[in-house]
mmCIF file of the N, C-alpha and C atoms, coordinates in Angstrom:
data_MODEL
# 
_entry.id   MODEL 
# 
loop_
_atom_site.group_PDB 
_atom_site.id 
_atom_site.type_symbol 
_atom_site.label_atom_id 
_atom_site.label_alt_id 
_atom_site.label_comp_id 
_atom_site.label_asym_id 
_atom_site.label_entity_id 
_atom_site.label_seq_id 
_atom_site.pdbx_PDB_ins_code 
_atom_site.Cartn_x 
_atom_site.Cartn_y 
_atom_site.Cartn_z 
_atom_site.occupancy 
_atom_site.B_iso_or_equiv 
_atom_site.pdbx_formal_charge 
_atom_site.auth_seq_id 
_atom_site.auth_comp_id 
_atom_site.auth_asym_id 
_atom_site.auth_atom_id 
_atom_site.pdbx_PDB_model_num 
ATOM 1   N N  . UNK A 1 1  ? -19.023 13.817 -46.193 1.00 0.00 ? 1  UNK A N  1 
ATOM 2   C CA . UNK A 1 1  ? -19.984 14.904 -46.211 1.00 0.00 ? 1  UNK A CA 1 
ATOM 3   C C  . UNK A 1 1  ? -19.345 16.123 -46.869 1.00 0.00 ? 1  UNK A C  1 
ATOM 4   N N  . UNK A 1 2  ? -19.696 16.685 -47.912 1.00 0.00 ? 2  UNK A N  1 
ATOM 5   C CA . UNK A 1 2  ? -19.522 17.584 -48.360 1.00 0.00 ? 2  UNK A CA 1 
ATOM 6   C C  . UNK A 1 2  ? -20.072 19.049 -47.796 1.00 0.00 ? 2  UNK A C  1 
ATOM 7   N N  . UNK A 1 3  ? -19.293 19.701 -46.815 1.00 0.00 ? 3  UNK A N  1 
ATOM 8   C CA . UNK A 1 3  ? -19.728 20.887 -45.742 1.00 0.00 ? 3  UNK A CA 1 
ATOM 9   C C  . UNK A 1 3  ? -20.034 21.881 -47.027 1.00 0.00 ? 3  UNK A C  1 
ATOM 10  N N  . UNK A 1 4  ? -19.524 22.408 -48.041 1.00 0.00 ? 4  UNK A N  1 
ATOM 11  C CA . UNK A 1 4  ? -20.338 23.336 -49.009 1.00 0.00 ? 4  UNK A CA 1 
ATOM 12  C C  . UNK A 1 4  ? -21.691 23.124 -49.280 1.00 0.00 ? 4  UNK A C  1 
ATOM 13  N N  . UNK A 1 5  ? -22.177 21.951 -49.526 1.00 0.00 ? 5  UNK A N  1 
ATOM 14  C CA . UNK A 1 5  ? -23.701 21.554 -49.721 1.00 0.00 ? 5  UNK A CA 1 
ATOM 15  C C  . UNK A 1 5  ? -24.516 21.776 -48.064 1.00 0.00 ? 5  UNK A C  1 
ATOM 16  N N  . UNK A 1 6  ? -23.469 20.909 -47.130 1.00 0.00 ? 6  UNK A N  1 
ATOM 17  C CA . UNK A 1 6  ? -24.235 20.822 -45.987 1.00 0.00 ? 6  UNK A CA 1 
ATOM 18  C C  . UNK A 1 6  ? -24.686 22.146 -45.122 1.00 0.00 ? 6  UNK A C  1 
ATOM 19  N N  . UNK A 1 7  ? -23.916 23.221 -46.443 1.00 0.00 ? 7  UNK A N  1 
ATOM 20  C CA . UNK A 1 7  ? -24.225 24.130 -45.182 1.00 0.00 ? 7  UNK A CA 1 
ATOM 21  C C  . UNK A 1 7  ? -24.401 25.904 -46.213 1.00 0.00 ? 7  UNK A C  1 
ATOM 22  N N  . UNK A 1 8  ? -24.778 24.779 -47.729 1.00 0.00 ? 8  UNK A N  1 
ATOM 23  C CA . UNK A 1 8  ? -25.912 26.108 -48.438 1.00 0.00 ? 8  UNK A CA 1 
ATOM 24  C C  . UNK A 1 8  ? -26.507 26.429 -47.546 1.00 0.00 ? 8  UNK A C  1 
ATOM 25  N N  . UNK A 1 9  ? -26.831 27.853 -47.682 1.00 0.00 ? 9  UNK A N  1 
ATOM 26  C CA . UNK A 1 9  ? -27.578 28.760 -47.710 1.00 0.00 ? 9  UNK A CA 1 
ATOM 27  C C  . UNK A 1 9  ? -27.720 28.694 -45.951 1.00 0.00 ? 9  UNK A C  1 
ATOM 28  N N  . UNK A 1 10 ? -26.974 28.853 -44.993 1.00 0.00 ? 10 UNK A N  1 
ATOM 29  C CA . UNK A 1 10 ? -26.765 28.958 -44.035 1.00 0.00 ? 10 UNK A CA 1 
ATOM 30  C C  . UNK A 1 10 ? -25.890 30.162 -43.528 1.00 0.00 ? 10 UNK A C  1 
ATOM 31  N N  . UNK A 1 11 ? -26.180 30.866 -42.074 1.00 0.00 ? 11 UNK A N  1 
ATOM 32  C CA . UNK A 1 11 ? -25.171 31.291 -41.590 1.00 0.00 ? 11 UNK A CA 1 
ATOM 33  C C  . UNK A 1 11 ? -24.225 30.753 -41.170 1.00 0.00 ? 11 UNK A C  1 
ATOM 34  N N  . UNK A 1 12 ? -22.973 31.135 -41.058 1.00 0.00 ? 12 UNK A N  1 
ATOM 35  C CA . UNK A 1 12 ? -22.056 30.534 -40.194 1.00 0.00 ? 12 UNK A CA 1 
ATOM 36  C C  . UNK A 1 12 ? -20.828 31.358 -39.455 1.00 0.00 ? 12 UNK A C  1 
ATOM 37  N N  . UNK A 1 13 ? -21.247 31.485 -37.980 1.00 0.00 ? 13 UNK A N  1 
ATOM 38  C CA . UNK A 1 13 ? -20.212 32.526 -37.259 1.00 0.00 ? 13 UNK A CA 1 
ATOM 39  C C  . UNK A 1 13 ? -18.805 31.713 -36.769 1.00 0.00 ? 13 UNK A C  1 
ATOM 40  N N  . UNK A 1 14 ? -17.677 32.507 -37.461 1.00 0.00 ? 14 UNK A N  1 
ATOM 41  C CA . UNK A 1 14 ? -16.521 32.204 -36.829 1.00 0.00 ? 14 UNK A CA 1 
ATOM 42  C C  . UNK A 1 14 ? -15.952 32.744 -36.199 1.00 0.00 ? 14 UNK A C  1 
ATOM 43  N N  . UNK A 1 15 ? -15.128 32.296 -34.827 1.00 0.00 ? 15 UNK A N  1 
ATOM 44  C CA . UNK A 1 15 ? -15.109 32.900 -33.605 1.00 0.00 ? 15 UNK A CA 1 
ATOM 45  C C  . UNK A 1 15 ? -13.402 32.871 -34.191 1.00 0.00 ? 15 UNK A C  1 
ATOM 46  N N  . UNK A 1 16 ? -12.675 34.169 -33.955 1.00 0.00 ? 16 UNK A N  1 
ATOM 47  C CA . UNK A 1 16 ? -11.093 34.027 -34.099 1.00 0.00 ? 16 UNK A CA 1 
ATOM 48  C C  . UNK A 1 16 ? -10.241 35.029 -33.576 1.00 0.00 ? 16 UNK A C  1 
ATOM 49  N N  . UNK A 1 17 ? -8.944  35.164 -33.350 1.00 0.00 ? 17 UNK A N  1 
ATOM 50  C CA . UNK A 1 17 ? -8.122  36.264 -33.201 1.00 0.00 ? 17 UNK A CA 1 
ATOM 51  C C  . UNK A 1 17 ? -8.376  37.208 -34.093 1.00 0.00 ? 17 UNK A C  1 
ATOM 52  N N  . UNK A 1 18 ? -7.925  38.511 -34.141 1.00 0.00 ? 18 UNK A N  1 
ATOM 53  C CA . UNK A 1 18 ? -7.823  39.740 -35.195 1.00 0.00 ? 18 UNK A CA 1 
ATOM 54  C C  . UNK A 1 18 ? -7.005  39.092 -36.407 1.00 0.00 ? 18 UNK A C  1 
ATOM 55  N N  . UNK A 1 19 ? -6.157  39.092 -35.814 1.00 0.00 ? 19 UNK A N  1 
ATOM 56  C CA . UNK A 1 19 ? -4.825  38.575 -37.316 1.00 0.00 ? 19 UNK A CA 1 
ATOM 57  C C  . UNK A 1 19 ? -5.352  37.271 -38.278 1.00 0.00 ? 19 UNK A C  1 
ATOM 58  N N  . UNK A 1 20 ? -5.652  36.516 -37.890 1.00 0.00 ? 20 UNK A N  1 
ATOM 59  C CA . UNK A 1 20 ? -6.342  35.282 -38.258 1.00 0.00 ? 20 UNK A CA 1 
ATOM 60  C C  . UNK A 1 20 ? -7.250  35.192 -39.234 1.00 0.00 ? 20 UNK A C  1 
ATOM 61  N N  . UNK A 1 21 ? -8.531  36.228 -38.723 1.00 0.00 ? 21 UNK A N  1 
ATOM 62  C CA . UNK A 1 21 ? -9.463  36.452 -39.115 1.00 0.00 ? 21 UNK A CA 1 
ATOM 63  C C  . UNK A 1 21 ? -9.567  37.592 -40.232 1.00 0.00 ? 21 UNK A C  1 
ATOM 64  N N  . UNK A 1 22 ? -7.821  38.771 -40.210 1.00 0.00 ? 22 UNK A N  1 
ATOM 65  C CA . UNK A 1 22 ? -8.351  39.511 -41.485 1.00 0.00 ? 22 UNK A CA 1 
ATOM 66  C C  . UNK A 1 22 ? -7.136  38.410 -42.308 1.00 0.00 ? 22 UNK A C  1 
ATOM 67  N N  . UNK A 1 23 ? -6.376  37.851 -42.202 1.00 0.00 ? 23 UNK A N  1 
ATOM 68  C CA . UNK A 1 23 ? -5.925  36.677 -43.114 1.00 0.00 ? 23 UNK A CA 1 
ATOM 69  C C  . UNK A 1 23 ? -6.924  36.123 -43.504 1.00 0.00 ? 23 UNK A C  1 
ATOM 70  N N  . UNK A 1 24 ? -7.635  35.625 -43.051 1.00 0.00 ? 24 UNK A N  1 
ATOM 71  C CA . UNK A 1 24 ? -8.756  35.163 -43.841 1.00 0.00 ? 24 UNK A CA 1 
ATOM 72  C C  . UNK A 1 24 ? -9.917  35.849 -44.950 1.00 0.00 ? 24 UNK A C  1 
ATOM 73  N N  . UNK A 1 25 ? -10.078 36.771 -44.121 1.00 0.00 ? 25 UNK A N  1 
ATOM 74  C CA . UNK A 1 25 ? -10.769 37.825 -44.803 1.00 0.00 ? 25 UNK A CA 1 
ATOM 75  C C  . UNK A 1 25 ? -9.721  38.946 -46.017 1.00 0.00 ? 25 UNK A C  1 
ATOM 76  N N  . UNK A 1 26 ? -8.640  38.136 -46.120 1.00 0.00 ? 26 UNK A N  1 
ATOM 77  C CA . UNK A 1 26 ? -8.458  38.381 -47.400 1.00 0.00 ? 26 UNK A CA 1 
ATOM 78  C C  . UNK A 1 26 ? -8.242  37.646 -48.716 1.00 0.00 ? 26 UNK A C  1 
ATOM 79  N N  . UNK A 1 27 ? -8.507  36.279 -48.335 1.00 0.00 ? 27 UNK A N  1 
ATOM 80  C CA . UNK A 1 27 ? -9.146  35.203 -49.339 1.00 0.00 ? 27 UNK A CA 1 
ATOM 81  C C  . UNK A 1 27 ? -10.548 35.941 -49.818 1.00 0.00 ? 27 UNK A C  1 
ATOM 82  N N  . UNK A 1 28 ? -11.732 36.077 -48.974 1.00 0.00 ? 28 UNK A N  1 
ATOM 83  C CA . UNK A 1 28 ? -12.401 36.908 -49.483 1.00 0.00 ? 28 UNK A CA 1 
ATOM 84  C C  . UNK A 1 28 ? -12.292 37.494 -50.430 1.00 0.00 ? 28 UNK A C  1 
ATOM 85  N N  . UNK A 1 29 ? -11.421 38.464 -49.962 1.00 0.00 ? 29 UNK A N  1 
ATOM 86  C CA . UNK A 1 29 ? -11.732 39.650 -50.843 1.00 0.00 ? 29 UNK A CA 1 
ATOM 87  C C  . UNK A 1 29 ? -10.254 39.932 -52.006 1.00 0.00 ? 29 UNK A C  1 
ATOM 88  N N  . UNK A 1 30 ? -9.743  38.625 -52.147 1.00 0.00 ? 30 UNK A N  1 
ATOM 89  C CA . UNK A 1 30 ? -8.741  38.908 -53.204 1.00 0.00 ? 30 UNK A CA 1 
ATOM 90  C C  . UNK A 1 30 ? -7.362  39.174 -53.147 1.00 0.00 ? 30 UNK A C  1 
ATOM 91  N N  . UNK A 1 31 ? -7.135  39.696 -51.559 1.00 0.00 ? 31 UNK A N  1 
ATOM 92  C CA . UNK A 1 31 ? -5.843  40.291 -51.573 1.00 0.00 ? 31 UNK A CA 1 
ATOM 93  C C  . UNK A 1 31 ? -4.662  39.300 -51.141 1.00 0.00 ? 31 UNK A C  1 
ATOM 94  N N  . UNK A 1 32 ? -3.356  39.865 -50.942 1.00 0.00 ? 32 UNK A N  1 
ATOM 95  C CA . UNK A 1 32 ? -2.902  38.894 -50.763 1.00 0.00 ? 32 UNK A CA 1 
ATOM 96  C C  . UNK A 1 32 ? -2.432  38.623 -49.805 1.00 0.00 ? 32 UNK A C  1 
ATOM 97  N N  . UNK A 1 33 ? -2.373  37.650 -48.929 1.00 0.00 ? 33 UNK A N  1 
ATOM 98  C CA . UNK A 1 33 ? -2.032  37.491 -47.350 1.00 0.00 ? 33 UNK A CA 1 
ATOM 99  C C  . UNK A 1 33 ? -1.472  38.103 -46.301 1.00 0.00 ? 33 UNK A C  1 
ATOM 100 N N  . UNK A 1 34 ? -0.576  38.546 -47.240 1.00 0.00 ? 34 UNK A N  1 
ATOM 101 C CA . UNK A 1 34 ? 0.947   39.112 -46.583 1.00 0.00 ? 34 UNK A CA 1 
ATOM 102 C C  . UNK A 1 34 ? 0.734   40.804 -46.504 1.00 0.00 ? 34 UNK A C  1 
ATOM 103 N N  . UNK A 1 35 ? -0.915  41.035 -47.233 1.00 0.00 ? 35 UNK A N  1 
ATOM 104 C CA . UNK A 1 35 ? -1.194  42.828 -46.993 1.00 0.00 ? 35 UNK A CA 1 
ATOM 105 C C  . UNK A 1 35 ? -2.577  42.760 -45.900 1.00 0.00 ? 35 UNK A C  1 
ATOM 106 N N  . UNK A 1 36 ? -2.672  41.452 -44.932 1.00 0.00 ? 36 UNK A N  1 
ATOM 107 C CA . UNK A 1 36 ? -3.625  41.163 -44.307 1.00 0.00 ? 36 UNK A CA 1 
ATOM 108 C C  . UNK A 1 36 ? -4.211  42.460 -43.455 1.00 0.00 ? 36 UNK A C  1 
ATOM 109 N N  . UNK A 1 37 ? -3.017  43.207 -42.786 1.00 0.00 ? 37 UNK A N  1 
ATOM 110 C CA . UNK A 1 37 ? -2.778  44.561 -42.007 1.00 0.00 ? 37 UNK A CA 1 
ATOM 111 C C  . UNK A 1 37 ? -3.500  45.637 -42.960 1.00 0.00 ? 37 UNK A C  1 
ATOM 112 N N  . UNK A 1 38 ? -3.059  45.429 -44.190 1.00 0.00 ? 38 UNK A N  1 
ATOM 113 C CA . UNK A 1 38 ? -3.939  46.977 -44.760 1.00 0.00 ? 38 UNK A CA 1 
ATOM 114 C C  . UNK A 1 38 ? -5.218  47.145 -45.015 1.00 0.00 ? 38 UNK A C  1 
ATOM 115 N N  . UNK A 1 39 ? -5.723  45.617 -44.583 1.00 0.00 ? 39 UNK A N  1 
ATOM 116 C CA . UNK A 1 39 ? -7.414  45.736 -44.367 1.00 0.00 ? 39 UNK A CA 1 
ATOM 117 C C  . UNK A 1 39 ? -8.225  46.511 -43.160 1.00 0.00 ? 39 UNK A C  1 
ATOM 118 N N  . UNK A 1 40 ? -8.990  46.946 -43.106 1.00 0.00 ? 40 UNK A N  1 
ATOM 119 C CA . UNK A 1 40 ? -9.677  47.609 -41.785 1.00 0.00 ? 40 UNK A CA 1 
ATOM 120 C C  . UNK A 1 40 ? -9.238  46.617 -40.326 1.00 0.00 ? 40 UNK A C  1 
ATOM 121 N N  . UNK A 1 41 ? -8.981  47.127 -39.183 1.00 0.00 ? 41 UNK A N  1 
ATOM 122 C CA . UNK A 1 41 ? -8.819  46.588 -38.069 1.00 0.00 ? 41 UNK A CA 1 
ATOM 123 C C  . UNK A 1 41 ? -9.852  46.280 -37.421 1.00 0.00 ? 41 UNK A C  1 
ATOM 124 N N  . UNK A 1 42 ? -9.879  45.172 -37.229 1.00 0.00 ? 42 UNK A N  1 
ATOM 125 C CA . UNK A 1 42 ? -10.767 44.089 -36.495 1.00 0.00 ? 42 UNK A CA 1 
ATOM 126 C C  . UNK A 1 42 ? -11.145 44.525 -34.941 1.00 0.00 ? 42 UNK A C  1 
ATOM 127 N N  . UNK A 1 43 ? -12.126 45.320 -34.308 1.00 0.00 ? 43 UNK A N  1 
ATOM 128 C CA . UNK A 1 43 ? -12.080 45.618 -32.825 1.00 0.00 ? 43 UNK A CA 1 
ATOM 129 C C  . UNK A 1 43 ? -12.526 44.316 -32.192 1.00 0.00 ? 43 UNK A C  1 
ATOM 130 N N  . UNK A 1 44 ? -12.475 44.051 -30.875 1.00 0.00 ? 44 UNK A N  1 
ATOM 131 C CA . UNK A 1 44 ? -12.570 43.438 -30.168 1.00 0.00 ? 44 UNK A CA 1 
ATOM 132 C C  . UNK A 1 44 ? -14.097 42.851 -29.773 1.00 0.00 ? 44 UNK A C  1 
ATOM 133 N N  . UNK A 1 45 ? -14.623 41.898 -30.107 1.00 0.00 ? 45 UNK A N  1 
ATOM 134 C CA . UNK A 1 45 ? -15.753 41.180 -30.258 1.00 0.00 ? 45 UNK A CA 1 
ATOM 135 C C  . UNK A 1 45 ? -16.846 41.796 -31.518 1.00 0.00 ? 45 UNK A C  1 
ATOM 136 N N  . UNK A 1 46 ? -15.726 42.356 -32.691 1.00 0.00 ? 46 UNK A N  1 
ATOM 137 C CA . UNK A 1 46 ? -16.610 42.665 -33.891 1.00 0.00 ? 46 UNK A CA 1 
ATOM 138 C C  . UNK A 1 46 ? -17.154 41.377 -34.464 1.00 0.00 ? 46 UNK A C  1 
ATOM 139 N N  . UNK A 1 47 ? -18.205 42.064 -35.051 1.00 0.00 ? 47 UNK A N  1 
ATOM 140 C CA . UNK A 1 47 ? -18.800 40.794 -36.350 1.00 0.00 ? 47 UNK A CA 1 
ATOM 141 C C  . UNK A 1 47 ? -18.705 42.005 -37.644 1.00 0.00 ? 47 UNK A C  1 
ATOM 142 N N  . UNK A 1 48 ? -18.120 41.120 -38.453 1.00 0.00 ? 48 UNK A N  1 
ATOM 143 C CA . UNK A 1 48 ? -17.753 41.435 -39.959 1.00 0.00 ? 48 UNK A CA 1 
ATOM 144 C C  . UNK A 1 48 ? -18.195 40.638 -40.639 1.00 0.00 ? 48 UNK A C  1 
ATOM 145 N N  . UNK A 1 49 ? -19.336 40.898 -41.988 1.00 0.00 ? 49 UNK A N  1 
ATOM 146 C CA . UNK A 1 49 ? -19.556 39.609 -42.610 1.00 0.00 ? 49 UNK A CA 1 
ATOM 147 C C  . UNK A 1 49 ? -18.318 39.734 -43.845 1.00 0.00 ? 49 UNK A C  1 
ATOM 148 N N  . UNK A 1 50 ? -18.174 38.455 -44.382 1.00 0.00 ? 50 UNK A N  1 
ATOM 149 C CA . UNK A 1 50 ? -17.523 38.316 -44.912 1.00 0.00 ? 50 UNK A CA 1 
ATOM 150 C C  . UNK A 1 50 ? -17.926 37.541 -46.291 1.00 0.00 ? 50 UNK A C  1 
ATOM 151 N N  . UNK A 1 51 ? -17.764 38.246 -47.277 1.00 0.00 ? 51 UNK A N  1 
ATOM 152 C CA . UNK A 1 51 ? -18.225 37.492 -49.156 1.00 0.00 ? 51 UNK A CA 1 
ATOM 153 C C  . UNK A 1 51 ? -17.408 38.023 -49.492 1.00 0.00 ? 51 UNK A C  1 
ATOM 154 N N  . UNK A 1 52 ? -17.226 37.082 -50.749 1.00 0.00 ? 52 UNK A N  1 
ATOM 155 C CA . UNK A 1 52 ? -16.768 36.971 -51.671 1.00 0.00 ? 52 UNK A CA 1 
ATOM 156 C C  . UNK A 1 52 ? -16.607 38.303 -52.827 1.00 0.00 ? 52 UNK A C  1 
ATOM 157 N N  . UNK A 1 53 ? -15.677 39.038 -53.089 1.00 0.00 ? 53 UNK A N  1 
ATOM 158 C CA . UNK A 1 53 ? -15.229 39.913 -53.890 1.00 0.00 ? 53 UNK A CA 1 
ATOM 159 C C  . UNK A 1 53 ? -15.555 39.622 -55.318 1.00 0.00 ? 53 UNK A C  1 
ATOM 160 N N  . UNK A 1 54 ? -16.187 40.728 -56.013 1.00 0.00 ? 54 UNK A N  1 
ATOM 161 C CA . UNK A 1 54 ? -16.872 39.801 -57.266 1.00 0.00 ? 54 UNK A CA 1 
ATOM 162 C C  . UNK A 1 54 ? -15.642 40.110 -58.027 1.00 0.00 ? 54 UNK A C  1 
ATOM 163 N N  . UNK A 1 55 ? -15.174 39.801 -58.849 1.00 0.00 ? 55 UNK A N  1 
ATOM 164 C CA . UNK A 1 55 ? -14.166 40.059 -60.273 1.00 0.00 ? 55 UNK A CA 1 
ATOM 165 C C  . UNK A 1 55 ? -14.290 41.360 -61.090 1.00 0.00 ? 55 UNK A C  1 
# 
């Protein structure tokens, strides 16, 4: 099953630690892992959406 097709045009909430989650959220947005900290701080049961950084 290919989960990119299975899950066009869908929401999808991911539940995670702070650190985790702005590591991730800097695939998003381009940066590079290791400056995960100089992204905005994550409070405690935030929702942040998260896309893709255009070029």
């Amino acid at each position: 099953m290919d989960l990119e097709s299975a899950y066009n045009d869908k929401d999808i909430l991911l539940v995670s630690h702070g650190d985790a989650s702005q590591v991730l959220q800097t695939g998003f947005q381009k940066v590079d892992p290791r400056q995960h900290r100089s992204l905005q701080h994550l409070e405690t049961a935030e929702i942040r959406q998260l896309t893709l950084a255009q070029p």
